[in-house]
C-alpha positions as CSV (number, residue, x, y, z in Angstrom):
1,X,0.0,0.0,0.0
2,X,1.2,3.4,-1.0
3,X,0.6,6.4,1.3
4,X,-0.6,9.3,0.2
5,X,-1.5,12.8,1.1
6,X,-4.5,14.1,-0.7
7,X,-4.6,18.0,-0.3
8,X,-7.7,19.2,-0.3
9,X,-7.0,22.9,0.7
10,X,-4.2,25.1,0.7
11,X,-3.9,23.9,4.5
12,X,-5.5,20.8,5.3
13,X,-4.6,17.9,4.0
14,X,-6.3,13.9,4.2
15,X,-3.8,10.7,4.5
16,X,-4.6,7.9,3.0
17,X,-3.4,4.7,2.5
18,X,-4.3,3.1,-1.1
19,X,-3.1,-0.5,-2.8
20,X,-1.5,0.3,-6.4
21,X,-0.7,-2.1,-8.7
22,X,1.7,-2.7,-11.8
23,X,-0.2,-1.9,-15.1
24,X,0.1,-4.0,-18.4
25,X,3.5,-2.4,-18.9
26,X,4.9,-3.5,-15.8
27,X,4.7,0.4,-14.3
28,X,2.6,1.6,-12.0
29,X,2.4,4.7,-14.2
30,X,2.6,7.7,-11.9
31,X,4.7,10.5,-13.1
32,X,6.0,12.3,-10.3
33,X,7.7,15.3,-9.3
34,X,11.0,15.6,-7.7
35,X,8.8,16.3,-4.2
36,X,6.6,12.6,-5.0
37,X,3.7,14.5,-5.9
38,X,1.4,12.9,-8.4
39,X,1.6,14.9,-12.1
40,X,0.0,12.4,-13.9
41,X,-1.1,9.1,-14.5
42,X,0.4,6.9,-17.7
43,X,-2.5,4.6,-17.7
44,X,-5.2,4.0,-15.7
45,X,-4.6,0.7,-13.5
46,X,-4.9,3.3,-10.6
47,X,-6.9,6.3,-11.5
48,X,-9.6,5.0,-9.4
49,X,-7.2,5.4,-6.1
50,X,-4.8,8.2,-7.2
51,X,-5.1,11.6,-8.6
52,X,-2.4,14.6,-9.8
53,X,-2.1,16.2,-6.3
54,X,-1.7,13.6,-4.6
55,X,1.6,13.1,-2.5
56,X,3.4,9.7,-1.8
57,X,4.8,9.7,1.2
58,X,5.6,6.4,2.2
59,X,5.5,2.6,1.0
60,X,4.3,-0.3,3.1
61,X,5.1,1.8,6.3
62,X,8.4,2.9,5.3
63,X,8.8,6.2,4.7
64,X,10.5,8.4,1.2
65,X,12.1,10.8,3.5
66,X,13.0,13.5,0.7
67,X,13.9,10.4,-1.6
68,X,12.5,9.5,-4.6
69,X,9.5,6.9,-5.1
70,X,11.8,5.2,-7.7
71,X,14.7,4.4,-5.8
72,X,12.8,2.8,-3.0
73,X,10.6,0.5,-5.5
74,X,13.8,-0.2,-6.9
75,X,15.6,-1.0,-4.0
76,X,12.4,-2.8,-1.3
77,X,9.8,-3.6,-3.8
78,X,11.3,-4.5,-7.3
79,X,9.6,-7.8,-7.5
80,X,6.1,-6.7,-6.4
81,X,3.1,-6.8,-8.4
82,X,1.6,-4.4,-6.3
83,X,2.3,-2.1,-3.2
């Protein structure tokens, strides 16, 4: 499960925690920017959980710290269908 931080206002904010799975192309097609935020989705395996704005801020509990969502799929969850 990823989680996310859905802003819904300039200062409140809602945390969830959402499942996300690899699409046909073996992605989980989120483009991010350098700050995890959602820009866009590449395809639609998980447009019904995630949406541009949205925020990743941690993986299965563990936390991106100021690193990118890349690395840490890389590195923890390479193998995984879905987070």
């Amino acid at each position: 499960f990823l989680k996310i931080e859905r802003l819904r206002r300039l200062y409140r904010s809602e945390i969830l925690t959402v499942p996300v799975e690899r699409g046909d192309n073996g992605t989980f097609g989120l483009g991010l920017s350098d700050d995890n935020e959602v820009l866009r989705l590449h395809h639609d395996a998980n447009a019904q959980v995630i949406e541009p704005g949205d925020q990743v801020i941690s993986v299965e509990g563990v936390p991106l710290g100021r690193g990118p969502l890349s690395r840490l799929l890389a590195e923890r969850f390479a193998e995984r269908q879905a987070v």
